[in-house]
C-alpha positions in Angstrom: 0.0 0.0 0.0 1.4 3.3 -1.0 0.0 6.2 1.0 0.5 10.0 0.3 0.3 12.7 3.1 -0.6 15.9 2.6 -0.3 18.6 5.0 -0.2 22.9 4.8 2.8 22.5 7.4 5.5 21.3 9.5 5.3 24.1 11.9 4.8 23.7 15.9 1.3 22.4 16.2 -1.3 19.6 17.4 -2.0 18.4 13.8 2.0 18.3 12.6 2.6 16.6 16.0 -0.1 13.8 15.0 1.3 13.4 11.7 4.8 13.0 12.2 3.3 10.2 15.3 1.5 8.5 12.2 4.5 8.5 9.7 6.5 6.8 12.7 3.9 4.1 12.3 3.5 3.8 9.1 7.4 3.5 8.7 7.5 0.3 11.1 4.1 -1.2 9.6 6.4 -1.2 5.9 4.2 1.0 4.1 5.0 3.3 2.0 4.5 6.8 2.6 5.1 10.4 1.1 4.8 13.6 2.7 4.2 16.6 0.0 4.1 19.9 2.5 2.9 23.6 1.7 5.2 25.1 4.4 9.1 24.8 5.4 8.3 24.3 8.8 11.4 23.9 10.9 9.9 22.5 13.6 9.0 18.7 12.4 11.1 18.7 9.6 14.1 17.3 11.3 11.5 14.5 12.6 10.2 13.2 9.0 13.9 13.3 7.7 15.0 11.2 10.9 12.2 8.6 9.6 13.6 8.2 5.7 10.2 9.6 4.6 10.0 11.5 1.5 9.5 14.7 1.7 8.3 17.2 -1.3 7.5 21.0 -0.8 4.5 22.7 -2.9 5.3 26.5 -2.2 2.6 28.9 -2.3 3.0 32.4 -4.5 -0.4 33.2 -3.1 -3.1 32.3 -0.8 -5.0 30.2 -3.7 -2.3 29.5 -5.7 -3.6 27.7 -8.8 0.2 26.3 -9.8 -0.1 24.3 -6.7 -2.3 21.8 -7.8 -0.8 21.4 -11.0 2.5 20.3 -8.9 0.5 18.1 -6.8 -1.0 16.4 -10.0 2.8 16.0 -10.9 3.9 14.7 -7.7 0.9 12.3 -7.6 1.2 11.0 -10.7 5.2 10.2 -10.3 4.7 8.9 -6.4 1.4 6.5 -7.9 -0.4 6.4 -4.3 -3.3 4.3 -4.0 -4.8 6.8 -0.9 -4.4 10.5 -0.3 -4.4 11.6 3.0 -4.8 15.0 3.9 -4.7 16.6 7.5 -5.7 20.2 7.1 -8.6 22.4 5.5 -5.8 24.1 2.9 -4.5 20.7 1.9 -7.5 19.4 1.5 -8.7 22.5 -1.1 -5.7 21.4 -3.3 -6.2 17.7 -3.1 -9.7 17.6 -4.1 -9.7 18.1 -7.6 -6.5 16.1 -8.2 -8.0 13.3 -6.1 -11.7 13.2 -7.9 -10.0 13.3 -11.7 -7.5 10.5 -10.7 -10.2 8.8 -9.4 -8.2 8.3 -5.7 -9.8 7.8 -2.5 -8.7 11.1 -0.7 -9.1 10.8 3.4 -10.1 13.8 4.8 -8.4 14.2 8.4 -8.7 18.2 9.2 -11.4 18.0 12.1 -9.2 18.5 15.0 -11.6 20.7 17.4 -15.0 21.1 17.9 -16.8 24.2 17.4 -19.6 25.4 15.1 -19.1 28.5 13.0 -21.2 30.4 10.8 -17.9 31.9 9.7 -17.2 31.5 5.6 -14.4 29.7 6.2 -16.0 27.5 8.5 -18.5 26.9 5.9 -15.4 26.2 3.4 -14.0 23.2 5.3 -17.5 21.5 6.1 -18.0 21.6 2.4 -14.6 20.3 1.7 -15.1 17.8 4.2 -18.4 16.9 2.6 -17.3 16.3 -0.9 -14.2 14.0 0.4 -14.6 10.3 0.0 -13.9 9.7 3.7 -13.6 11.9 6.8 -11.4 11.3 10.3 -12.1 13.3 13.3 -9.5 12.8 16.4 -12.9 12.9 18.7 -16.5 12.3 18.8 -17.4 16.1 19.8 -15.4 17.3 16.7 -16.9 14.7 14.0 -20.9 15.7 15.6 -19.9 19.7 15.3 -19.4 18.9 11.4 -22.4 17.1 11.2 -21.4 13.5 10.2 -21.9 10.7 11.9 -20.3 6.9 12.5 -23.4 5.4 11.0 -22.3 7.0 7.7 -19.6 4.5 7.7 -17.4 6.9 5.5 -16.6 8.4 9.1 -14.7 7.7 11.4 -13.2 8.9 15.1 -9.5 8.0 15.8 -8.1 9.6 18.5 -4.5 10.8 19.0 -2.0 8.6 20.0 1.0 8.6 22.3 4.5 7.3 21.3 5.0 6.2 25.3 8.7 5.6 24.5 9.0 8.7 24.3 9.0 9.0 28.2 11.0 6.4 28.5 14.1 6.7 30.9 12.4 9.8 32.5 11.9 9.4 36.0 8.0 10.5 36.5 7.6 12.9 40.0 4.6 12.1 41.8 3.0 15.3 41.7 4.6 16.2 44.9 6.7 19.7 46.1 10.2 20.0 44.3 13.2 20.3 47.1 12.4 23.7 47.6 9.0 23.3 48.6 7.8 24.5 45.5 5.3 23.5 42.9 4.9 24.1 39.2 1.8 24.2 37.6 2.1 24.0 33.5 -0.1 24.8 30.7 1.3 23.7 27.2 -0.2 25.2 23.8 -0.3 27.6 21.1 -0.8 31.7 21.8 -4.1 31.6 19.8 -7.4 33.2 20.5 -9.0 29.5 20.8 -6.6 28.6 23.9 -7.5 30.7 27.0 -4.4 31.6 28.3 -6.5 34.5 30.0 -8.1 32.3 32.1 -4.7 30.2 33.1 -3.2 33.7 34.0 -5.9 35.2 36.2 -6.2 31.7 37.8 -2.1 32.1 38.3 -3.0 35.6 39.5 -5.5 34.3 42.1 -3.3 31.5 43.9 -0.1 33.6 43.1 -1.7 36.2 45.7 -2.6 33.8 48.6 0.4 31.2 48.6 4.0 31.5 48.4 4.5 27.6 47.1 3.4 28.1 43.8 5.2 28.5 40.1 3.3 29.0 37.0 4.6 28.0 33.6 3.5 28.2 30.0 5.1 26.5 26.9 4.6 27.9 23.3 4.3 30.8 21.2 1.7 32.5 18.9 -0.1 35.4 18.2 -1.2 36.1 21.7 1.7 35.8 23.9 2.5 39.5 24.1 -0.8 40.5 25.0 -1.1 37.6 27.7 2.4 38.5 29.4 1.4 42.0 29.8 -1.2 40.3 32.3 1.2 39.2 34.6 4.3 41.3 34.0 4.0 42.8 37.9 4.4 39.3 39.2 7.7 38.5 38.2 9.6 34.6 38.1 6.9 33.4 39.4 5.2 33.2 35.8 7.3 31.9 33.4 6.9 31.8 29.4 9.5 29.2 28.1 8.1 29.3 24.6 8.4 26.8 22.0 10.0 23.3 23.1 10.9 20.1 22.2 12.0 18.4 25.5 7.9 18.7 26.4 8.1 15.2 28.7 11.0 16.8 30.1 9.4 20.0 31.0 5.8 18.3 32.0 7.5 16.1 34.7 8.4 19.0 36.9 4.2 19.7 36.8 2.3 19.3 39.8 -0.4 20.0 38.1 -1.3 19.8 34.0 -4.4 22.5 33.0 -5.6 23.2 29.6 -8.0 26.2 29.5 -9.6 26.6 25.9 -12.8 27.4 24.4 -12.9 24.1 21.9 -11.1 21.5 21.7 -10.8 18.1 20.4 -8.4 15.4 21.7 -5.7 17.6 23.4 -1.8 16.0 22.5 -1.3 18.8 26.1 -3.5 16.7 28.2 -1.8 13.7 27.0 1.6 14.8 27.3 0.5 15.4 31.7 -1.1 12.0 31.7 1.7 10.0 30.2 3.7 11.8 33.1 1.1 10.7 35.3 0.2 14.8 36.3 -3.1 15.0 37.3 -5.3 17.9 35.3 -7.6 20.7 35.5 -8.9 21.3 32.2 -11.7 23.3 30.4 -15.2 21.7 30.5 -15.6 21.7 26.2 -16.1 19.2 23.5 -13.4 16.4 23.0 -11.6 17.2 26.5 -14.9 15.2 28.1 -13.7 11.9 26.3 -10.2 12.0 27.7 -10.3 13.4 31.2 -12.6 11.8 33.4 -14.0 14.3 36.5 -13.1 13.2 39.6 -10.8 10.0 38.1 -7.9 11.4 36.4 -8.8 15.3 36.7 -11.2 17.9 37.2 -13.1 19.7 34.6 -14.1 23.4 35.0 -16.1 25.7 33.5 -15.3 28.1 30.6 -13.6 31.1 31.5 -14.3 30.3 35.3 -10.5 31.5 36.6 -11.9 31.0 40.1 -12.9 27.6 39.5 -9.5 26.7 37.8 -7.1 28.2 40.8 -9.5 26.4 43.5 -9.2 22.7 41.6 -5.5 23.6 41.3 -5.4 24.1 44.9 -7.4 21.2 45.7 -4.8 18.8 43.9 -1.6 20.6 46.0 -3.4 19.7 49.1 -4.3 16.4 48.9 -1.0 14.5 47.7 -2.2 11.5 48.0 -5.8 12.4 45.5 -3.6 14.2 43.0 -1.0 11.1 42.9 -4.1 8.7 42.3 -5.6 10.7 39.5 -2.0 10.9 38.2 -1.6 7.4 37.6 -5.4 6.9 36.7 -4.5 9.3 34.1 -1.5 7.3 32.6 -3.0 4.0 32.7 -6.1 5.4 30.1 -3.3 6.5 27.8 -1.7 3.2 27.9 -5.5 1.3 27.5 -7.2 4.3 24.7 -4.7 7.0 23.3 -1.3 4.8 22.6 0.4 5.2 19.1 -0.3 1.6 18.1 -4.1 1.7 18.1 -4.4 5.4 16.3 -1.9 3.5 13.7 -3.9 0.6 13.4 -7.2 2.0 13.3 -5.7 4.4 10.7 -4.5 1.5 8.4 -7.7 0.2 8.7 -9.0 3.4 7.1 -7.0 3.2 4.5 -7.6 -0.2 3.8 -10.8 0.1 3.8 -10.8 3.3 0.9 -8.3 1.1 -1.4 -11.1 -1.8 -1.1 -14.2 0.8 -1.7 -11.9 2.1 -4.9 -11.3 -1.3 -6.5 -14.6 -2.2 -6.1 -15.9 0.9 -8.2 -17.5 2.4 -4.7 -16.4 5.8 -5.1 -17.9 6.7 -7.9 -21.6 5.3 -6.3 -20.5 7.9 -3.7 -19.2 10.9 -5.9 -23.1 10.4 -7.3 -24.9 9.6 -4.2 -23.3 13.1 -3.0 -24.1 15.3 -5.8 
């Protein structure tokens, strides 16, 4: 089975992160895989060379760029892929047309939250999504806010998966005080509008001004960070920004504490990263985050916006040791059982599989009709 990927970057990111997680396991599965990308992104590039995978760029003069899909007709042609798989809303727009006149099963893989917008561009990717021959969503919230459904049986919901070598050789904390007494409490993703840094910071505020034990950290970058230190620039150390990492298991198993505080979300690759450490977590009450973190089990959900809520459950955890170690490791043992590389790989291959077998058999164009 020959497989092309298709993706509008290799920049810092959720999505990228997932892909590069998937090419690992298509690499040890023997199947071969391309990877055509829009963007140079530094950040996962070194990862897909380290993997042997091919790796084409399709450069964009403009937004909508109509040379672009004549090079991906080139590139598809030469590579001879039996599936396309895209992972994005952009990629998908430039796939379409080469996928439908080639008469290839394209995979649509861009729902990775789950919100509804009457936004255009909203509007843009559910038709896109729509006119694709198969759709993935990484959680069941993000596939319902599209409006498909599992009973299709051209959807499907495969949710992120954990390498867990990565955190191998890392000794795991249990969730107790460093030496100096002091705890960390970490929030890792992107400076966007959709992650609500705002709350994390007022919460940080809010403890920051009642005990002395407490450090707050953020990991990442984006188009909010200025705006978001300027909240917290009077309290000094004790909110730190390390911006974009790598070392991420590294970083996390110095957490007390994991939160993620967003307004959507699908499955987080932040809440995994804490339960692989086995950190408990406070996380925003939205979408997805309700089929990874269990209330009460392996973390506490909160409401939106609620910075009260969030410093209170944070609290709760650095009081009760022994509750906060429990959820910890009730935390890593659902990433080993639901979210491990091997079963979003499999699962995946399935998909594929299951497109190549609809294509031989002539289903596709039943379906291209049946859609019109």
């Amino acid at each position: 089975m020959k497989i092309l990927c298709y993706t509008d970057s290799l920049r810092l990111g959720g999505k990228e992160r997932q892909l590069v997680e998937l090419l690992k396991g298509l690499k040890q599965r023997d199947i071969e895989v391309m990877l055509i990308s829009m963007d140079q992104g530094e950040f996962y590039e070194p990862d897909v060379k380290a993997l042997n995978v091919p790796l084409r760029y399709l450069f964009r003069r403009v937004r909508w760029d109509p040379m672009v899909i004549r090079g991906f007709y080139r590139l598809v042609k030469e590579f001879q892929p039996d599936v396309i798989h895209t992972n994005s809303m952009m990629s998908s727009a430039y796939a379409l047309p080469v996928a439908k006149l080639l008469r290839l099963p394209l995979i649509n893989g861009s729902i990775r939250n789950a919100f509804r917008n009457p936004s255009l561009r909203w509007k843009a990717e559910r038709a896109l999504l729509a006119m694709s021959d198969f759709r993935i969503a990484n959680s069941m919230a993000g596939l319902e806010s599209r409006g498909f459904s599992l009973d299709s049986g051209r959807d499907f919901v495969i949710r992120n998966g954990f390498d867990l070598s990565r955190a191998d050789g890392l000794q795991v904390s249990d969730g107790s005080s460093s030496a100096n007494g002091s705890h960390q409490i970490g929030m890792i993703a992107e400076f966007r509008p959709d992650k609500d840094f705002k709350t994390f910071l007022l919460a940080a505020r809010h403890l920051l001004s009642r005990r002395d034990d407490v450090t707050f950290v953020t990991v990442g970058d984006g188009e909010t960070l200025d705006e978001m230190k300027s909240l917290v620039a009077d309290v000094g150390g004790r909110v730190q920004f390390l911006g974009r990492r790598k070392d991420i298991e590294k970083i996390t198993r110095s957490f007390s504490v994991g939160v993620l505080a967003t307004f959507t979300e699908g499955i987080s690759n932040s809440i995994m990263e804490y339960m692989v450490m086995s950190k408990p977590v406070v996380v925003t009450d939205c979408n997805g985050s309700r089929e990874i973190v269990r209330h009460g089990e392996n973390g506490f959900l909160v409401p939106i916006g609620d910075h009260v809520a969030l410093a209170d459950r944070i609290a709760y955890l650095l009081d009760h040791p022994d509750e906060a170690r429990r959820m910890g490791q009730a935390g890593r043992q659902d990433i080993e059982r639901h979210f491990s590389l091997g079963a979003m790989v499999d699962k995946t291959v399935d998909v594929f599989e299951r497109a190549l077998n609809a294509a031989r058999g002539g289903d596709l164009e039943a379906l291209a009709v049946r859609s019109r």
